[in-house]
C-alpha positions in Angstrom: 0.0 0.0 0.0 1.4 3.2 -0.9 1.7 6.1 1.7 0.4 9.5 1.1 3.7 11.5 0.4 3.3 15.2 0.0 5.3 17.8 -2.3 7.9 18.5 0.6 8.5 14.8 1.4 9.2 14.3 -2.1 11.9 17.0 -2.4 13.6 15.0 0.6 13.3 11.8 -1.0 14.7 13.6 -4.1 17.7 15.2 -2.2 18.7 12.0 -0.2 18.5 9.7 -3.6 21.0 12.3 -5.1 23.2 12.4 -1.9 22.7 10.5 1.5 25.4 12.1 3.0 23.9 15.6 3.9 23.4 16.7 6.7 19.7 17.7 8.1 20.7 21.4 8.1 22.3 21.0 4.5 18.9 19.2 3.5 16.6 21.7 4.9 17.9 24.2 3.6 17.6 22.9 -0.4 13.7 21.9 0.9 13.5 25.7 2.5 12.0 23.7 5.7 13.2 24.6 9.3 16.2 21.9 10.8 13.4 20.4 13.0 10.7 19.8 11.0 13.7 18.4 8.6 14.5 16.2 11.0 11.1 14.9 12.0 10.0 14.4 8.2 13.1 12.5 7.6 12.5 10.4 11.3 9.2 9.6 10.2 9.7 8.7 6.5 12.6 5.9 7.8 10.2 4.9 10.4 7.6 3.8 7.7 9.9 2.5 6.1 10.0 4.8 3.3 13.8 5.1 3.6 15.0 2.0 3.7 18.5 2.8 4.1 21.8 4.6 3.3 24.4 3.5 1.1 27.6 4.2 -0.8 27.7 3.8 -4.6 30.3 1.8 -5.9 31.9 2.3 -9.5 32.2 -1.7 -10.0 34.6 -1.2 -13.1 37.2 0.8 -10.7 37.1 -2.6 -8.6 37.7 -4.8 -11.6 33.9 -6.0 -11.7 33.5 -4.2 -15.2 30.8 -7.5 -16.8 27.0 -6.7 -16.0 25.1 -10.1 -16.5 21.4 -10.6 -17.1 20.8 -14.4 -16.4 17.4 -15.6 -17.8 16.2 -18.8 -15.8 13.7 -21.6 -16.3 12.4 -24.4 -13.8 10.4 -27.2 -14.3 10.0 -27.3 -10.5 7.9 -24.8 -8.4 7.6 -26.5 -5.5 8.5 -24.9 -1.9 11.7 -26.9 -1.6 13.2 -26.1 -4.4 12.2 -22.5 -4.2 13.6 -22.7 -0.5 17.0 -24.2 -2.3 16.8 -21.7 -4.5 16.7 -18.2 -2.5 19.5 -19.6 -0.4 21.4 -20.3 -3.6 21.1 -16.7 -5.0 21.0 -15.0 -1.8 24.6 -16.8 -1.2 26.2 -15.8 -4.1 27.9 -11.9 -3.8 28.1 -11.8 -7.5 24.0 -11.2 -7.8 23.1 -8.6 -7.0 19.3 -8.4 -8.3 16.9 -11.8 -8.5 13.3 -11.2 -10.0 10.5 -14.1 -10.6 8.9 -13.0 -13.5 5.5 -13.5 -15.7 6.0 -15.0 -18.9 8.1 -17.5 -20.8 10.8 -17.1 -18.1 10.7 -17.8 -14.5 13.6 -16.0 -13.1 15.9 -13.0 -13.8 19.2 -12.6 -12.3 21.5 -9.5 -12.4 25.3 -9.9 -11.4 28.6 -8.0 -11.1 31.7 -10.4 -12.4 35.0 -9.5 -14.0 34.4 -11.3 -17.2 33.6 -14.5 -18.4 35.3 -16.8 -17.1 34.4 -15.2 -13.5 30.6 -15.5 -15.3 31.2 -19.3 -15.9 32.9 -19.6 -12.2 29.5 -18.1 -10.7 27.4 -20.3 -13.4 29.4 -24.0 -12.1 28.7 -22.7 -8.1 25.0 -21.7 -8.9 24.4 -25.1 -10.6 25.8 -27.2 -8.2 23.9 -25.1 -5.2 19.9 -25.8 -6.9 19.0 -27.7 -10.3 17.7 -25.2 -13.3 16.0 -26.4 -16.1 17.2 -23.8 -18.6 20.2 -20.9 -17.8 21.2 -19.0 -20.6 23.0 -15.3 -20.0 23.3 -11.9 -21.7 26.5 -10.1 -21.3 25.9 -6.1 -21.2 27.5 -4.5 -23.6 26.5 -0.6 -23.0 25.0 0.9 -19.6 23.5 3.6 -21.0 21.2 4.4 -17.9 21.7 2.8 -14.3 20.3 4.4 -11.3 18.9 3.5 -7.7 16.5 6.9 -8.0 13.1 5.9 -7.4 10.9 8.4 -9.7 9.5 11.6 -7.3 7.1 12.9 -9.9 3.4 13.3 -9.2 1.4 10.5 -10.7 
Protein backbone atom coordinates (compact mmCIF):
# COMPACT_ATOMS: atom_id res chain seq x y z
CA UNK A 1 0.00 0.00 0.00
CA UNK A 2 1.41 3.24 -0.95
CA UNK A 3 1.67 6.06 1.68
CA UNK A 4 0.40 9.53 1.12
CA UNK A 5 3.74 11.53 0.36
CA UNK A 6 3.33 15.19 -0.04
CA UNK A 7 5.26 17.84 -2.27
CA UNK A 8 7.90 18.52 0.65
CA UNK A 9 8.48 14.84 1.37
CA UNK A 10 9.23 14.27 -2.11
CA UNK A 11 11.86 16.97 -2.44
CA UNK A 12 13.61 15.03 0.57
CA UNK A 13 13.35 11.84 -0.99
CA UNK A 14 14.74 13.55 -4.05
CA UNK A 15 17.67 15.17 -2.17
CA UNK A 16 18.68 12.04 -0.19
CA UNK A 17 18.49 9.73 -3.64
CA UNK A 18 20.99 12.29 -5.14
CA UNK A 19 23.22 12.37 -1.91
CA UNK A 20 22.68 10.55 1.55
CA UNK A 21 25.43 12.09 2.95
CA UNK A 22 23.89 15.64 3.87
CA UNK A 23 23.42 16.66 6.67
CA UNK A 24 19.72 17.67 8.11
CA UNK A 25 20.74 21.42 8.05
CA UNK A 26 22.28 20.99 4.49
CA UNK A 27 18.91 19.25 3.50
CA UNK A 28 16.60 21.70 4.91
CA UNK A 29 17.88 24.24 3.60
CA UNK A 30 17.56 22.93 -0.43
CA UNK A 31 13.74 21.87 0.86
CA UNK A 32 13.52 25.69 2.46
CA UNK A 33 12.02 23.72 5.70
CA UNK A 34 13.23 24.60 9.27
CA UNK A 35 16.17 21.89 10.83
CA UNK A 36 13.38 20.45 12.98
CA UNK A 37 10.66 19.81 10.97
CA UNK A 38 13.65 18.38 8.58
CA UNK A 39 14.46 16.24 11.00
CA UNK A 40 11.07 14.93 11.96
CA UNK A 41 9.95 14.43 8.24
CA UNK A 42 13.10 12.48 7.60
CA UNK A 43 12.54 10.39 11.26
CA UNK A 44 9.17 9.64 10.17
CA UNK A 45 9.69 8.74 6.46
CA UNK A 46 12.62 5.92 7.82
CA UNK A 47 10.15 4.86 10.37
CA UNK A 48 7.57 3.79 7.69
CA UNK A 49 9.94 2.51 6.08
CA UNK A 50 10.02 4.81 3.26
CA UNK A 51 13.79 5.13 3.58
CA UNK A 52 15.00 1.98 3.68
CA UNK A 53 18.50 2.85 4.06
CA UNK A 54 21.83 4.65 3.33
CA UNK A 55 24.35 3.50 1.06
CA UNK A 56 27.63 4.18 -0.84
CA UNK A 57 27.71 3.81 -4.57
CA UNK A 58 30.32 1.84 -5.87
CA UNK A 59 31.86 2.29 -9.46
CA UNK A 60 32.18 -1.72 -10.01
CA UNK A 61 34.63 -1.24 -13.11
CA UNK A 62 37.21 0.84 -10.74
CA UNK A 63 37.09 -2.65 -8.63
CA UNK A 64 37.74 -4.76 -11.63
CA UNK A 65 33.88 -6.01 -11.74
CA UNK A 66 33.53 -4.18 -15.18
CA UNK A 67 30.79 -7.48 -16.79
CA UNK A 68 27.03 -6.73 -16.01
CA UNK A 69 25.08 -10.13 -16.49
CA UNK A 70 21.37 -10.56 -17.12
CA UNK A 71 20.78 -14.36 -16.40
CA UNK A 72 17.42 -15.63 -17.83
CA UNK A 73 16.18 -18.77 -15.79
CA UNK A 74 13.67 -21.58 -16.30
CA UNK A 75 12.43 -24.38 -13.82
CA UNK A 76 10.39 -27.16 -14.26
CA UNK A 77 10.01 -27.27 -10.47
CA UNK A 78 7.92 -24.78 -8.43
CA UNK A 79 7.58 -26.53 -5.54
CA UNK A 80 8.48 -24.90 -1.89
CA UNK A 81 11.69 -26.92 -1.57
CA UNK A 82 13.19 -26.08 -4.38
CA UNK A 83 12.16 -22.54 -4.18
CA UNK A 84 13.57 -22.66 -0.54
CA UNK A 85 16.99 -24.15 -2.27
CA UNK A 86 16.76 -21.69 -4.53
CA UNK A 87 16.66 -18.18 -2.46
CA UNK A 88 19.52 -19.61 -0.36
CA UNK A 89 21.38 -20.29 -3.57
CA UNK A 90 21.11 -16.72 -4.98
CA UNK A 91 20.97 -15.04 -1.81
CA UNK A 92 24.64 -16.76 -1.25
CA UNK A 93 26.17 -15.77 -4.13
CA UNK A 94 27.88 -11.93 -3.79
CA UNK A 95 28.13 -11.77 -7.49
CA UNK A 96 23.96 -11.22 -7.84
CA UNK A 97 23.05 -8.60 -6.98
CA UNK A 98 19.26 -8.42 -8.28
CA UNK A 99 16.95 -11.78 -8.52
CA UNK A 100 13.33 -11.20 -9.96
CA UNK A 101 10.54 -14.13 -10.61
CA UNK A 102 8.92 -13.05 -13.46
CA UNK A 103 5.52 -13.49 -15.73
CA UNK A 104 6.02 -15.01 -18.87
CA UNK A 105 8.08 -17.51 -20.85
CA UNK A 106 10.81 -17.09 -18.11
CA UNK A 107 10.70 -17.83 -14.51
CA UNK A 108 13.62 -16.00 -13.14
CA UNK A 109 15.93 -12.99 -13.83
CA UNK A 110 19.24 -12.59 -12.27
CA UNK A 111 21.47 -9.45 -12.41
CA UNK A 112 25.26 -9.89 -11.40
CA UNK A 113 28.60 -8.03 -11.11
CA UNK A 114 31.69 -10.39 -12.40
CA UNK A 115 35.02 -9.52 -14.03
CA UNK A 116 34.43 -11.35 -17.20
CA UNK A 117 33.63 -14.45 -18.43
CA UNK A 118 35.28 -16.83 -17.15
CA UNK A 119 34.35 -15.18 -13.46
CA UNK A 120 30.61 -15.51 -15.31
CA UNK A 121 31.18 -19.32 -15.91
CA UNK A 122 32.93 -19.63 -12.21
CA UNK A 123 29.50 -18.14 -10.71
CA UNK A 124 27.36 -20.30 -13.42
CA UNK A 125 29.42 -24.04 -12.05
CA UNK A 126 28.72 -22.72 -8.13
CA UNK A 127 24.96 -21.67 -8.94
CA UNK A 128 24.41 -25.13 -10.63
CA UNK A 129 25.84 -27.17 -8.25
CA UNK A 130 23.90 -25.09 -5.20
CA UNK A 131 19.94 -25.84 -6.91
CA UNK A 132 18.96 -27.72 -10.30
CA UNK A 133 17.67 -25.22 -13.34
CA UNK A 134 16.02 -26.38 -16.14
CA UNK A 135 17.25 -23.76 -18.65
CA UNK A 136 20.16 -20.90 -17.78
CA UNK A 137 21.24 -18.99 -20.60
CA UNK A 138 22.98 -15.33 -20.00
CA UNK A 139 23.33 -11.95 -21.74
CA UNK A 140 26.49 -10.10 -21.29
CA UNK A 141 25.86 -6.08 -21.23
CA UNK A 142 27.48 -4.50 -23.64
CA UNK A 143 26.48 -0.63 -22.96
CA UNK A 144 25.04 0.86 -19.62
CA UNK A 145 23.51 3.55 -21.02
CA UNK A 146 21.18 4.37 -17.90
CA UNK A 147 21.73 2.78 -14.28
CA UNK A 148 20.30 4.41 -11.29
CA UNK A 149 18.93 3.45 -7.67
CA UNK A 150 16.50 6.88 -8.00
CA UNK A 151 13.14 5.90 -7.41
CA UNK A 152 10.94 8.39 -9.73
CA UNK A 153 9.50 11.60 -7.28
CA UNK A 154 7.07 12.90 -9.86
CA UNK A 155 3.35 13.27 -9.23
CA UNK A 156 1.40 10.53 -10.67
Amino acid sequence: MALDIDEIDRRLLTELQRDGTLSVDQLSERVALSRNACWRRVKRLEEDGVITGRVALVDAEKLGLGLSVFILVRTSNHDPDWLQKFRAAVTGLSEITGVYRMSGDLDYVLRARVADVKAYDRLYQRLIAKVALSDVSASFVMEEIKETTVVPMEVR
